[in-house]
C-alpha positions as CSV (number, residue, x, y, z in Angstrom):
1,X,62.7,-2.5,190.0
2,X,60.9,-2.0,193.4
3,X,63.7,-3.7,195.1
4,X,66.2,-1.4,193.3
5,X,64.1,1.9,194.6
6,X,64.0,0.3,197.5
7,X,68.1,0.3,198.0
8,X,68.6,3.5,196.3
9,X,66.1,4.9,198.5
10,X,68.1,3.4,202.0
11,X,71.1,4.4,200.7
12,X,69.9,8.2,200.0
13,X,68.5,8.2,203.8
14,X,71.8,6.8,204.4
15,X,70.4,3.6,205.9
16,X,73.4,0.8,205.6
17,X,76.0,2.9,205.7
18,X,78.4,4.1,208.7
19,X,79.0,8.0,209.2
20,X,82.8,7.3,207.7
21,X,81.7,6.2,204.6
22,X,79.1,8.7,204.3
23,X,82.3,11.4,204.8
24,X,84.2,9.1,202.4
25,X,81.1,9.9,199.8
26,X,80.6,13.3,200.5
27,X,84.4,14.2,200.4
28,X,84.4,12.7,197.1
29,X,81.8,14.3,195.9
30,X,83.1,17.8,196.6
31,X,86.7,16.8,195.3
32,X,84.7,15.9,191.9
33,X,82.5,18.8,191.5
34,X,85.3,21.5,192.0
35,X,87.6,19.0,189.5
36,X,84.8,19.2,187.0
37,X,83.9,23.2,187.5
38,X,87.9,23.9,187.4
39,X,87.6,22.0,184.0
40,X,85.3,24.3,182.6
41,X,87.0,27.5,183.9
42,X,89.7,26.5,182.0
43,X,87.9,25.7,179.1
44,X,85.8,28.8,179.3
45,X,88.3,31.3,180.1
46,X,91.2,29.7,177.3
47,X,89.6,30.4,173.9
48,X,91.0,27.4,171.7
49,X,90.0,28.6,168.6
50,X,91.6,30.8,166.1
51,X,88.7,30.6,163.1
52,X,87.9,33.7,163.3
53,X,91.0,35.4,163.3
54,X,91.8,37.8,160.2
55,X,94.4,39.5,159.7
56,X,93.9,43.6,159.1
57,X,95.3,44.3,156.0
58,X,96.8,47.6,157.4
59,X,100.1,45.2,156.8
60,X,100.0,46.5,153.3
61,X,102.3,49.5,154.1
62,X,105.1,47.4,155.2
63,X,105.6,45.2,151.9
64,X,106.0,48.0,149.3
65,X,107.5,46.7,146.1
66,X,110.4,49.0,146.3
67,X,111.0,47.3,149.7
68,X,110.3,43.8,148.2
69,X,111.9,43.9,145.3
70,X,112.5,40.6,144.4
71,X,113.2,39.2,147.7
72,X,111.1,36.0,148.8
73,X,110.7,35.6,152.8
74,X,110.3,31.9,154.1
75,X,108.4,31.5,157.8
76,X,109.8,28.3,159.3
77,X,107.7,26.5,161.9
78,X,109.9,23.9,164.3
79,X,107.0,21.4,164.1
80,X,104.4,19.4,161.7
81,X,101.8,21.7,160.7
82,X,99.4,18.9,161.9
83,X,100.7,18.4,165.1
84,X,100.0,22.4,165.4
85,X,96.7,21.8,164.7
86,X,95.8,18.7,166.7
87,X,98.0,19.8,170.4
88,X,96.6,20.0,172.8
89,X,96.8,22.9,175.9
90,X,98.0,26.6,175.7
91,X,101.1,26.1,173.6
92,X,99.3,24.0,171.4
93,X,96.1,26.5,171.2
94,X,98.6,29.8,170.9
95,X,100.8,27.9,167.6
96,X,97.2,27.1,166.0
97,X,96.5,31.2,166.1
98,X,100.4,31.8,165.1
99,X,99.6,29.1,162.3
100,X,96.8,31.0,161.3
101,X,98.5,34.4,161.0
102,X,101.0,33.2,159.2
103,X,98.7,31.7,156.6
104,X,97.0,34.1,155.5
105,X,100.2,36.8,155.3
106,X,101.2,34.0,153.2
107,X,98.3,34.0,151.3
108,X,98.3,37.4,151.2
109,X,101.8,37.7,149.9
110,X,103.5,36.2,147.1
111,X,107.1,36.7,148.5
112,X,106.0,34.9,151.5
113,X,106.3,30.8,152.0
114,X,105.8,28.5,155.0
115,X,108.0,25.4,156.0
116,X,108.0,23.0,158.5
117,X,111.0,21.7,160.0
118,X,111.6,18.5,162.5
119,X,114.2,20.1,164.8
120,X,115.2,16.7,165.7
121,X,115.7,14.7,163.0
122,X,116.8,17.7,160.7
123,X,114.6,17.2,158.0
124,X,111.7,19.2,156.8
125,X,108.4,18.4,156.7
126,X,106.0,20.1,154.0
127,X,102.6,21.0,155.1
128,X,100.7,18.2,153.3
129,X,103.3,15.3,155.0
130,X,104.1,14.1,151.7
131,X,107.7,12.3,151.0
132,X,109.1,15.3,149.9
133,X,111.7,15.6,152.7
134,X,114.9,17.5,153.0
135,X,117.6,17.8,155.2
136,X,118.2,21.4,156.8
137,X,121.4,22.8,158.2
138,X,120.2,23.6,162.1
139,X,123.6,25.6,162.6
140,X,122.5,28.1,160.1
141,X,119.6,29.4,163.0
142,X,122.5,28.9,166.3
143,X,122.0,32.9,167.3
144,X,122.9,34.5,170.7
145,X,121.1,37.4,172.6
146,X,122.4,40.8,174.3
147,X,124.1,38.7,176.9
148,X,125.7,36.2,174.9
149,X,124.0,33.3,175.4
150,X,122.9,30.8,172.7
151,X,119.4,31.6,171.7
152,X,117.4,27.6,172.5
153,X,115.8,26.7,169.1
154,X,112.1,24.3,170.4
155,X,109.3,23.1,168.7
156,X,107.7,26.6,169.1
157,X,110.2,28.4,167.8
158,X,109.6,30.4,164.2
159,X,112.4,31.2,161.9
160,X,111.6,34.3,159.4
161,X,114.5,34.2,157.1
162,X,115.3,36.1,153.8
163,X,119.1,35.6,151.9
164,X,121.2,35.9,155.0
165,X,119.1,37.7,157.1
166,X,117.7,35.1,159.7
167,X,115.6,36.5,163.1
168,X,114.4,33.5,165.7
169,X,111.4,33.9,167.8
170,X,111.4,31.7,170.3
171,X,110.1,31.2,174.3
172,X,113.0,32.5,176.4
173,X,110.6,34.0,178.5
174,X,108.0,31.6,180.0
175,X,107.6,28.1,180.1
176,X,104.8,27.7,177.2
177,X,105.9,28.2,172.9
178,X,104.8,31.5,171.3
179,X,104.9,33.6,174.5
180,X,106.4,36.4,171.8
181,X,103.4,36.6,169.6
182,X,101.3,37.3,173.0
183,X,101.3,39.8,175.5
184,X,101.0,38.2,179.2
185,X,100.2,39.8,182.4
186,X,102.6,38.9,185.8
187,X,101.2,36.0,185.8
188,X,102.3,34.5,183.0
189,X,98.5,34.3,181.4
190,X,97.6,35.5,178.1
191,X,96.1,39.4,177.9
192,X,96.2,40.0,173.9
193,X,97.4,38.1,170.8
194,X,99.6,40.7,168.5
195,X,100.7,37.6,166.2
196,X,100.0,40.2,162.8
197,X,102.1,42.8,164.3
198,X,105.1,40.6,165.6
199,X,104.9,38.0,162.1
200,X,104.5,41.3,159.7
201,X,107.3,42.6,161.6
202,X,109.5,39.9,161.4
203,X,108.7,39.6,157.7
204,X,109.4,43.1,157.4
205,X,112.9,42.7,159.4
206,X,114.4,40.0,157.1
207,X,113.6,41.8,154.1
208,X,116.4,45.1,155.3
209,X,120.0,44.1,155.5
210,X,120.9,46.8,158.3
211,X,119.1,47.6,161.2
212,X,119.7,50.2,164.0
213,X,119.9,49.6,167.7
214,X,117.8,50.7,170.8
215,X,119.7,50.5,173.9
216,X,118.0,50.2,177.6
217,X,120.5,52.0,180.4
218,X,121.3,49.9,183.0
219,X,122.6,49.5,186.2
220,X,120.1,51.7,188.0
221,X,117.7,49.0,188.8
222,X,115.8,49.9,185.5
223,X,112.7,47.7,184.6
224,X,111.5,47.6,180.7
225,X,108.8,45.7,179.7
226,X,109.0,43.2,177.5
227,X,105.9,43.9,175.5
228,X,107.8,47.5,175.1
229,X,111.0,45.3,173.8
230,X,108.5,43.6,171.5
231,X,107.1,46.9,170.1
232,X,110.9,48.0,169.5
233,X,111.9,45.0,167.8
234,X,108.4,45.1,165.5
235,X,110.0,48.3,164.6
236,X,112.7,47.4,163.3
237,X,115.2,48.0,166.0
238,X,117.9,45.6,167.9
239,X,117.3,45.7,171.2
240,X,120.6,45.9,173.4
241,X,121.9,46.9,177.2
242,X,124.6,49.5,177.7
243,X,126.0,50.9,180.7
244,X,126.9,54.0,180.5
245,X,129.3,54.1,183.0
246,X,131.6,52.1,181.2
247,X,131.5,52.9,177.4
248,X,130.3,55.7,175.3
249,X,126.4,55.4,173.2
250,X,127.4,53.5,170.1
251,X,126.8,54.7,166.6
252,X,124.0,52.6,165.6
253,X,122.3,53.7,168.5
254,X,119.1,55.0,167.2
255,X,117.0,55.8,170.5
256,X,118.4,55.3,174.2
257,X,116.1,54.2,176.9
258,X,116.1,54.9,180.8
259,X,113.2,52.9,181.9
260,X,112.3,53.0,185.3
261,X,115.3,53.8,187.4
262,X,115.9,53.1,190.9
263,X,119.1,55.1,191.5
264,X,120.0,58.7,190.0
265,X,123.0,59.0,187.3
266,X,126.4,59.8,187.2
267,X,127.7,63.8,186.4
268,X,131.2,65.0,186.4
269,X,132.1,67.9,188.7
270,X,132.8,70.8,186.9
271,X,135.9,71.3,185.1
272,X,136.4,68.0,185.0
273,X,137.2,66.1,181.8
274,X,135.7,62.7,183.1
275,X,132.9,61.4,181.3
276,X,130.3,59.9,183.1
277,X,126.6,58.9,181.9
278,X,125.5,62.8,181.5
279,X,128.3,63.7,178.9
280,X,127.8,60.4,177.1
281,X,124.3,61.4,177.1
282,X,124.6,64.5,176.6
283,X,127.2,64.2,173.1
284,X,124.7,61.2,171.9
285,X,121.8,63.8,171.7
286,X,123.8,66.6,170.5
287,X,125.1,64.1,166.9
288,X,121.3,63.6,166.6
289,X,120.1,60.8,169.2
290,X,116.8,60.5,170.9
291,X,116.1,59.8,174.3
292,X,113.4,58.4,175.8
293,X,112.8,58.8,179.7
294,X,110.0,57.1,181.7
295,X,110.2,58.0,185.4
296,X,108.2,56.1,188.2
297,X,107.0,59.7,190.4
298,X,107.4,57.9,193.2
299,X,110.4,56.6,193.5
300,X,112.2,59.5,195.1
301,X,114.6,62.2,193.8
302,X,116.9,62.1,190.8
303,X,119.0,65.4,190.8
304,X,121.1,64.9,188.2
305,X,119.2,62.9,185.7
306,X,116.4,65.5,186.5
307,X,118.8,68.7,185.9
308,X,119.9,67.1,182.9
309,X,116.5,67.1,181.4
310,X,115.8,70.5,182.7
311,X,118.5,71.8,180.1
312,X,115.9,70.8,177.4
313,X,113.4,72.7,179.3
314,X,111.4,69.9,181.0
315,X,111.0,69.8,184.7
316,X,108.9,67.1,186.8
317,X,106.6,69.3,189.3
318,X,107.1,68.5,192.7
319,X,106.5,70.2,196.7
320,X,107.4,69.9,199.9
321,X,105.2,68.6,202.7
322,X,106.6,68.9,206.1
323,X,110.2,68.8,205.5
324,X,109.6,66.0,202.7
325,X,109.8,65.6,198.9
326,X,106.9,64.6,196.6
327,X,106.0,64.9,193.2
328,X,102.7,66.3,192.4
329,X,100.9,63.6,191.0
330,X,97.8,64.4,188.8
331,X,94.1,63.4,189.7
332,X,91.4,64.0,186.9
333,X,87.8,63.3,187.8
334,X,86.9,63.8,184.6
335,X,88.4,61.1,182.3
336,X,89.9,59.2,185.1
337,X,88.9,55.4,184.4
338,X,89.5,54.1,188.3
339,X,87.6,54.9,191.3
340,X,90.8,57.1,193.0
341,X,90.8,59.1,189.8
342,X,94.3,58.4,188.8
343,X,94.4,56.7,186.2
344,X,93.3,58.3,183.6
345,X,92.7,59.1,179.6
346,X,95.2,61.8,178.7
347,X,94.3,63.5,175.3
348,X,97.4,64.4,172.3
349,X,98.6,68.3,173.2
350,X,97.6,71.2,170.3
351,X,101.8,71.2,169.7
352,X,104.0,70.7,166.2
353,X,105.5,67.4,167.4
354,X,102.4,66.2,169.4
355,X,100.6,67.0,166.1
356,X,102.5,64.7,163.5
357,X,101.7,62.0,166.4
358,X,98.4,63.0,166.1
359,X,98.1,63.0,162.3
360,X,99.2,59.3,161.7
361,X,97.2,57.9,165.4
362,X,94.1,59.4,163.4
363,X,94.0,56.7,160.7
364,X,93.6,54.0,163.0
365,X,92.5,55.0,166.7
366,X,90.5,58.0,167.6
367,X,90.3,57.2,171.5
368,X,92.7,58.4,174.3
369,X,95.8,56.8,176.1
370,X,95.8,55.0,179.2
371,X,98.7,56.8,181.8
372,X,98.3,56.3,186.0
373,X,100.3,57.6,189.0
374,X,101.7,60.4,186.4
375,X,103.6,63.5,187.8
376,X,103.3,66.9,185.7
377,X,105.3,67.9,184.2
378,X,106.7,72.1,183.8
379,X,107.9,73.3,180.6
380,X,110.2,75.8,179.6
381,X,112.4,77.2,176.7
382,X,111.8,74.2,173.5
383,X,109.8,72.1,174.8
384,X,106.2,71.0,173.9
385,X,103.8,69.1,175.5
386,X,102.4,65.8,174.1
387,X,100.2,64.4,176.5
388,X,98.0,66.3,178.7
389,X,94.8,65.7,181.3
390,X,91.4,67.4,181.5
391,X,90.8,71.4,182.3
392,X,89.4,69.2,185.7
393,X,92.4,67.8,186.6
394,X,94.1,68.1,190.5
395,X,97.5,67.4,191.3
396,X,98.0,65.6,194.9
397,X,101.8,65.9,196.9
398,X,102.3,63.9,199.9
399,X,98.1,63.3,200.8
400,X,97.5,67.0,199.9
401,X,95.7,69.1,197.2
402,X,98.5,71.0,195.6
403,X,96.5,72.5,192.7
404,X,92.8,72.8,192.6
405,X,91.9,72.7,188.8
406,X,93.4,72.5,185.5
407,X,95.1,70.2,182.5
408,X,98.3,69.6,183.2
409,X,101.2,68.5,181.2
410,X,102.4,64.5,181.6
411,X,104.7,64.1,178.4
412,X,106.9,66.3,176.9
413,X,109.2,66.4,174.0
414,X,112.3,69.0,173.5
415,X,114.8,69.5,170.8
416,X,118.5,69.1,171.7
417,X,121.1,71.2,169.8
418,X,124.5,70.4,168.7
419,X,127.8,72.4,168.7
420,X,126.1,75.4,165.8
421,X,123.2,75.7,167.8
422,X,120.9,73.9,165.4
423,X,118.2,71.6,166.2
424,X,119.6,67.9,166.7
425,X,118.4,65.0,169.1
426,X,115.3,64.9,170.7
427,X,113.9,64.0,174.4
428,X,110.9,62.2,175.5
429,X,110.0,62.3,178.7
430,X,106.7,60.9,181.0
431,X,107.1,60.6,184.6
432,X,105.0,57.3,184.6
433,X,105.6,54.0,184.0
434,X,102.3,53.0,183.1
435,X,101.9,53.5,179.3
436,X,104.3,50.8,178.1
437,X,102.5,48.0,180.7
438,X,101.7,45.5,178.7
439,X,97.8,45.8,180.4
440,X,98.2,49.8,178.8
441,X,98.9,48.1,176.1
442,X,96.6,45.6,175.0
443,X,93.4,47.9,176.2
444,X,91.1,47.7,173.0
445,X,89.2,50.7,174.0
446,X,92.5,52.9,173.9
447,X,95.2,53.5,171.9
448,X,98.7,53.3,173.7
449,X,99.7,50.9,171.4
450,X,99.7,53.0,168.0
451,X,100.9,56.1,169.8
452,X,103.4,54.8,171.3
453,X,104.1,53.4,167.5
454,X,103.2,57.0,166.2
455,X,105.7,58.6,168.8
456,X,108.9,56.1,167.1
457,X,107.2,56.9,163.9
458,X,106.8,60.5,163.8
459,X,109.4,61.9,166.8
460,X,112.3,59.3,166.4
461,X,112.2,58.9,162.5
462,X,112.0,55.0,163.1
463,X,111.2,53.0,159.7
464,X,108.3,50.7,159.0
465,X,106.6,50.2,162.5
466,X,103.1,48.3,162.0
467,X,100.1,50.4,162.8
468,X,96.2,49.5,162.6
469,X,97.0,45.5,163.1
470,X,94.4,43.5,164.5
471,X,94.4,41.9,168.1
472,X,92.9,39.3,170.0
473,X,92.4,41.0,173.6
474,X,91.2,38.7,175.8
475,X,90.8,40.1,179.2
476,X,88.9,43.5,177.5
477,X,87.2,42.1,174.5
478,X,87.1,38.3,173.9
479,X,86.3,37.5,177.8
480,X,84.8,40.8,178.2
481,X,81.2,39.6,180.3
482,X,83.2,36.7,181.6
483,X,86.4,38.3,183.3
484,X,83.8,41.0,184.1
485,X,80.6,40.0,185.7
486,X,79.8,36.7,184.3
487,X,83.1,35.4,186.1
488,X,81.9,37.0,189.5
489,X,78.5,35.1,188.8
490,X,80.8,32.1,188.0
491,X,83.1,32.2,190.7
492,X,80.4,32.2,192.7
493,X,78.8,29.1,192.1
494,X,81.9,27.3,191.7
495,X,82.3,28.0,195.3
496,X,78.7,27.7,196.8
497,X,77.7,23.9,194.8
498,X,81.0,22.4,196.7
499,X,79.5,24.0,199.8
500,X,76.0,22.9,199.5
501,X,77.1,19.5,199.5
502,X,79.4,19.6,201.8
503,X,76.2,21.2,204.4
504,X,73.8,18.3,203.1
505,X,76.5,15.5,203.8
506,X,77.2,17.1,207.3
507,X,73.5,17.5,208.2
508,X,72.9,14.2,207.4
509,X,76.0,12.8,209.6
510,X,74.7,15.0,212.2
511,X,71.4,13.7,212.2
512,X,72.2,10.3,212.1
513,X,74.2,10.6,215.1
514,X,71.4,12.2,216.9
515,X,68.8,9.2,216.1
């Protein structure tokens, strides 16, 4: 044993060894430690369990039994339940939380099965693995999206299916399974599971035979995000493209969508009998369409698109600085929830239409909504506010205090009126593009979410959208202390330990040189 102490004593001084192997050692050393404190960053920051998961109930509302009837829903899984349960990684940790979910909605629900299906061989698999097996007619799920190409079916794909009515979610998005029933940040990592909304949904869709249409514009370098595409398919809604310029807004259009245009619209001269984009617009809202505008304030002018709206008495508030165009963007230091004060919590308006959004956002959220960079807006003739900021609120144009104090408007809706005058279509607009951002909204502490649900509900007649469900947020709630300050903490000594030893093993080269 003394000998032993002896050696491991020498080889701690170093004694024996040359300075290149001493390198060798404390290279090696490093390269495990940050291997092994990556490791658990992963494991720390990629909750793997979905135990505590429940599902809210509030699903209830969806599955009334004159909606039911006697229909019966299946929920097809592309995989063996076990092989959900025993992956391995984030697809494998994201289907056991889907698997969950779907569970207990069938548990739940009478008119609700499972199956599992081997998208390989065919054949499906029940969820005990016993020899019942049959074969399954694949061709029955082949669907194509807005841009006609064939939707892939994976192992991660989930089929809700009820008679003939058949909807596929599946990852056309990232490179990981279940990317649907999750909201994800630019990166591609996971912000919030919303698998009780997106599965009741899909329940929910199967169960109607017809279904309306929201179309995005496009063609103006318009971004939607997909967790807004989501929220619009939860409700019940196919979600298409159009361009304007080439075909009129179909019948089953049930809202219209100009998402965060880069270049203005199209408008006839006068007296002409062209139609461009702002007479197809124009006749959609006057049969009874609704319009839903979300304008980036700082993306320069729109004249036309932003005289059009001014017909329906809403104007985005802008000055001029030294020959140049801004809008006047609103600062409140008040509820403002960054340190430049703009973004900030912007409270429901005291209007009819803001009220019935109001009303139904009551049962399940009393906090505010998330907007940031948001113009004000000016109203006139119809229109009512819907969102506004604090009674200490600024606007800034171009670097410059344009108003000193006061709440200002930052969404608006207005009737439009058809041929007799009467009260037809209706427009939304918010010149910000940050309350459908999928970090908006999967903020626990807020409630962009359900008013943006409320807003479909209440303002565009949509049917059956899924309030109140529960989600997993895990940059806000879950991983709260860690993303937060605990990561900081973390970070920190996941850089200094790889440090330390590399300083030791340098101090003891140096020194051994210098004997």
């Amino acid at each position: 044993m003394s000998k032993f102490k002896e050696r491991l004593g020498a080889l701690v001084k170093g004694e024996g060894l040359t300075s290149g192997t001493i390198t060798a050692i404390v290279i090696a050393i490093v390269i495990a430690l940050n291997v092994v404190f990556y490791a658990l960053g992963v494991v720390l920051y990629t909750p793997d369990t979905a135990d505590d998961l429940e599902i809210s109930g509030t699903t209830d509302r969806l599955f009334s039994e004159e909606r039911v009837g006697d229909k019966t829903v299946t929920v097809t899984f592309c995989m063996a339940r076990d092989d959900i349960i025993s992956g391995t990684g984030n697809t494998a940790m994201k289907g056991r939380y889907v698997l969950s979910t779907a569970e207990q909605l069938a548990e739940r629900y009478d008119f609700v099965s499972m199956r599992f299906l081997n998208i390989i061989t065919k054949q499906s698999v029940s969820a005990d693995d016993s020899s019942d097996i049959q074969y399954v007619d694949i061709d029955r799920y082949r669907q194509t999206d807005a841009l006609g190409k064939e939707i892939p079916l994976l192992k991660s794909s989930v089929i809700f299916e009820c008679g003939d009515e058949v909807k596929i979610f599946t990852d056309t998005y990232t490179s990981e399974g279940y990317s649907d029933f999750f909201t994800l940040d630019s990166s591609g990592n996971i912000m919030a599971y919303n698998g009780e909304e997106v599965m009741a949904s899909m329940i929910g869709w199967v169960l109607e035979d017809e279904h309306k249409t929201a179309y995005f514009t496009t063609y103006h370098g318009e971004v939607a995000d997909i967790s807004f595409r989501t929220m619009l398919i939860c409700s019940g809604y196919n979600v298409e493209m159009i361009n304007l310029k080439e075909r009129e807004v179909p019948d089953d259009a049930d809202v219209l969508l100009i998402s965060n245009p880069k270049s203005d619209f199209e408008r006839a001269a006068v007296g002409s009998n062209i139609r461009t984009e702002i007479e197809r617009m124009r006749t959609y809202l006057e049969r009874g369409g609704s319009l839903y505008v979300a304008l980036d304030p700082y993306a320069g002018r729109f004249p036309v698109l932003e005289s059009f709206l001014s017909e329906y008495g809403i104007k985005i508030s802008s000055a001029e600085r030294e020959g140049k165009h801004y809008r006047n963007i609103v600062r409140d230091t008040d509820n403002a929830i960054t340190a430049d004060f703009f973004t900030l919590v912007a409270d429901l308006a005291d209007s009819p239409l803001a009220g019935g959004v109001s009303e139904e956002l009551r049962k399940y959220k009393q906090s505010g909504i998330l907007v940031s960079s948001c113009a004000a807006l000016e109203l006139s003739g119809d229109a009512q506010p819907l969102l506004l900021s604090s009674p200490s609120s600024s606007t800034f144009a171009g670097g410059e205090v344009t108003s000193d104090r006061g709440s200002f408007c930052l969404s608006a809706i207005s009737y439009a009126k058809d041929a007799d005058g009467a009260e037809a279509g209706r427009v939304m607009v918010i010149p910000s593009i940050y309350l459908t951002a999928g970090d908006a909204l999967v903020s626990g502490g807020y409630a962009n979410r359900d008013f943006l649900y409320a807003v479909l509900d209440t303002v565009f007649n949509s049917p059956n959208v899924p309030y109140g469900c529960n989600t997993v947020f895990y940059t806000s709630e879950t991983l709260e202390s860690l993303t937060m300050q605990t990561a900081r903490i973390f970070t920190a000594i996941i850089m200094m330990i790889p440090v330390a030893v590399g300083a030791v093993g340098v101090f003891v080269i140096v020194r051994r040189k210098n004997r």
